[in-house]
C-alpha positions as a Markdown table, in Angstrom:
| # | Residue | x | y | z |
|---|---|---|---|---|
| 1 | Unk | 13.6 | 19.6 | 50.6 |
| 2 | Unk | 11.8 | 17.8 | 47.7 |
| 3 | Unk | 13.1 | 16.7 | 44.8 |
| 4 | Unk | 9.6 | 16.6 | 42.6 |
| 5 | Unk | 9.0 | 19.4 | 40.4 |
| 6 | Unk | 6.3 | 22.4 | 42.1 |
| 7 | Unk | 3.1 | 22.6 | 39.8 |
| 8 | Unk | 2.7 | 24.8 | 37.6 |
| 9 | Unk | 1.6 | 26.4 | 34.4 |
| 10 | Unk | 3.6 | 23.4 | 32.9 |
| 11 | Unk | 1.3 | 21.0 | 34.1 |
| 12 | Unk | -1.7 | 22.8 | 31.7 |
| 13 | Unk | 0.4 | 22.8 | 28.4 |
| 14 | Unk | 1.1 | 19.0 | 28.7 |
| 15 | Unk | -2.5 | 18.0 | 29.0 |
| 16 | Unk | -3.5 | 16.3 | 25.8 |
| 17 | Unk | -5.5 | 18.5 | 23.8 |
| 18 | Unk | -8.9 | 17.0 | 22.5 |
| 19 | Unk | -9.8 | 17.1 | 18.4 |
| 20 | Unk | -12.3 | 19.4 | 17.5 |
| 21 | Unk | -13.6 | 17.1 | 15.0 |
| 22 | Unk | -14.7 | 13.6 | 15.8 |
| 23 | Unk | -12.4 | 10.9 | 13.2 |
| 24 | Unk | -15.1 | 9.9 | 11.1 |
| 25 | Unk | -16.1 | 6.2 | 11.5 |
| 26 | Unk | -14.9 | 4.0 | 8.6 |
| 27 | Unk | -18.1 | 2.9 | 5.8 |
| 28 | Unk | -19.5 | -0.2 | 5.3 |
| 29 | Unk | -19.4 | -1.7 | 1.9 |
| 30 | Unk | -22.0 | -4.4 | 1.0 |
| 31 | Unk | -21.1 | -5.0 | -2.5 |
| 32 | Unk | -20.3 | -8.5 | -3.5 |
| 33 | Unk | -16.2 | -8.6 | -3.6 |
| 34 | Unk | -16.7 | -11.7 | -6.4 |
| 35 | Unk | -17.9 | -8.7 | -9.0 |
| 36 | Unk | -14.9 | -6.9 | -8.6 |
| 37 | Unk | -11.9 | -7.6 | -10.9 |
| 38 | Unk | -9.0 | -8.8 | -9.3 |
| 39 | Unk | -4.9 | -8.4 | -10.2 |
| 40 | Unk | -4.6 | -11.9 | -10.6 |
| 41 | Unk | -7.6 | -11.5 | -13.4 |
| 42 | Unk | -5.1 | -9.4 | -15.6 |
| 43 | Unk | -2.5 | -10.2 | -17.4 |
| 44 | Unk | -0.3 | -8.1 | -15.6 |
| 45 | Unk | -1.0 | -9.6 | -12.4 |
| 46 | Unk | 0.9 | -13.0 | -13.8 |
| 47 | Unk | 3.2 | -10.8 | -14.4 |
| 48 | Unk | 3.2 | -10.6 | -18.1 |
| 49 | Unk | 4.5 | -7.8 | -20.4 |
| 50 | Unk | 3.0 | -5.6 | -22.7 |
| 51 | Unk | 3.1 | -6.7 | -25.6 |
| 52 | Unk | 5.2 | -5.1 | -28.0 |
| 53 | Unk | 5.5 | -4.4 | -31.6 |
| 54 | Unk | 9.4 | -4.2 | -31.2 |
| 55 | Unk | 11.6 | -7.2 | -32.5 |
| 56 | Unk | 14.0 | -6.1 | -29.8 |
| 57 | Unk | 11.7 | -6.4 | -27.1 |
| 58 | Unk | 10.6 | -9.8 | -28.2 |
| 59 | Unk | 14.3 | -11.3 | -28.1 |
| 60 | Unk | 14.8 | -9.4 | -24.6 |
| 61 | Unk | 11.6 | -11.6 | -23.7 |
| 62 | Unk | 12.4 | -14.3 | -25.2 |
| 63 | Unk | 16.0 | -14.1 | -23.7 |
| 64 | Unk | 14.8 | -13.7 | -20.2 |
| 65 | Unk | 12.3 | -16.2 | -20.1 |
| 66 | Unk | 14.4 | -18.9 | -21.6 |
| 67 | Unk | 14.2 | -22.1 | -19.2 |
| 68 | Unk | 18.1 | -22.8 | -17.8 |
| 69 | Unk | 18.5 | -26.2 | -19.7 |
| 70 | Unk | 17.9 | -23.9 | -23.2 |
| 71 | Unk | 21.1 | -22.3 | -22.7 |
């Protein structure tokens, strides 16, 4: 008696099946990445705020960006 499993019609449904479509092969870009602008060239990438024409937001600022030894 063996113990390994008889062949079958399992063995075809477990074959991997092959993609119609070929993946498409990723693009070369040759533009100059120095023209593009970066996060860190906008305000928001130094992580400032919008400004605001709100007294209240301007003290919340202010408040949060107070140095410790301001206190």
């Amino acid at each position: 008696m063996s113990t390994a499993p008889a062949p079958g019609p399992r063995d075809r449904d477990s074959a991997p099946e092959e993609p119609s479509e070929p993946k498409p092969k990723p693009r070369l870009v040759f533009d100059d990445p120095l023209d593009q602008q970066s996060s860190d060239d906008t305000d928001c990438g130094w992580g400032e705020r919008p400004a605001s024409a709100n007294s209240a937001a301007d003290l919340a600022r202010f408040l949060d960006e107070k140095p410790p030894h301001h206190i």
